[in-house]
N, C-alpha and C positions, 0 to 999 in steps of 0.2 A: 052621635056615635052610630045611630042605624044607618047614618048614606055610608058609613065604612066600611059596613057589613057587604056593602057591592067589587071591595074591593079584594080581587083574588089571587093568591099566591099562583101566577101559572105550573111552576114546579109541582105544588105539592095540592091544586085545585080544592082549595080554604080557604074561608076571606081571613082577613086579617084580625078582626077581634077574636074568632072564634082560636084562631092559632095562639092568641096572646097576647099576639104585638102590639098590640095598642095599650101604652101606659094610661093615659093620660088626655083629656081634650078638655081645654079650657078656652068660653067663648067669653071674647069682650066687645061689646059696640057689635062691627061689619066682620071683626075676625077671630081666627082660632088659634090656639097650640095644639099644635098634639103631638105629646111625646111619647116615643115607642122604640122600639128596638128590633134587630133583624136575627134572623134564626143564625146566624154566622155573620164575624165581620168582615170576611172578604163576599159576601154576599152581590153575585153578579147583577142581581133583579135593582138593588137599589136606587140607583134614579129612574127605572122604569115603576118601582111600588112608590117612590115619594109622585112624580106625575098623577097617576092614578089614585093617593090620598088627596091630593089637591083638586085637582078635578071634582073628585067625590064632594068634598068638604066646600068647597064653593060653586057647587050643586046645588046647597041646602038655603034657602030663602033668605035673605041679610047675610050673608059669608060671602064678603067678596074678595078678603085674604085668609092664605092660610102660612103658617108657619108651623115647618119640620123640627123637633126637637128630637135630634138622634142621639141615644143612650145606650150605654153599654154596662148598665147596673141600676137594675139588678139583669143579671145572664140569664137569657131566655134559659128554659128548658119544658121538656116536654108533661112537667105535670101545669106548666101555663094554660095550657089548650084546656079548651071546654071540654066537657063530654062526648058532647057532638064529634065535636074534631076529633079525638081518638079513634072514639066508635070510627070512623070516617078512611081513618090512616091505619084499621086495624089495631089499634095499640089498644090491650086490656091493662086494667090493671088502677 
């Protein structure tokens, strides 16, 4: 999960755990899942954020595949974000 943390939304300049979107990484043997979800589903970034997950993820020592699981439930929304990320986007609350 931390090489994910390099991986950043250009839009909204937050990597991706901290935004939410990462459900899920499940590692077996050489590879992973990781399933997540995008802030909207006509989301322009996405095959530029799924590149940049895999890259990240088979970055990491023994990960020589990675597999995308894209989900659309549960619907992102903005109490997903960390702290950080709010704090970050202005958003109190």
């Amino acid at each position: 999960m931390m090489a994910l943390q390099d991986v950043i939304d250009p839009e909204l300049n937050i990597d991706l755990v901290n935004l939410g979107l990462i459900y899920d990484v499940v590692v077996k043997k050489n590879s992973c899942i990781i399933t997540m979800t995008l802030t909207t589903m006509g989301c322009p970034l996405g095959n530029y954020l799924e590149e940049q997950i895999t890259q990240a993820a088979t970055s990491v020592e023994g990960i020589d595949l990675c597999n995308i699981n894209l989900v659309w439930s549960p619907v992102w929304n903005v109490s997903m974000m960390t702290k950080f990320a709010r704090m970050s986007l202005g958003i109190h609350g």
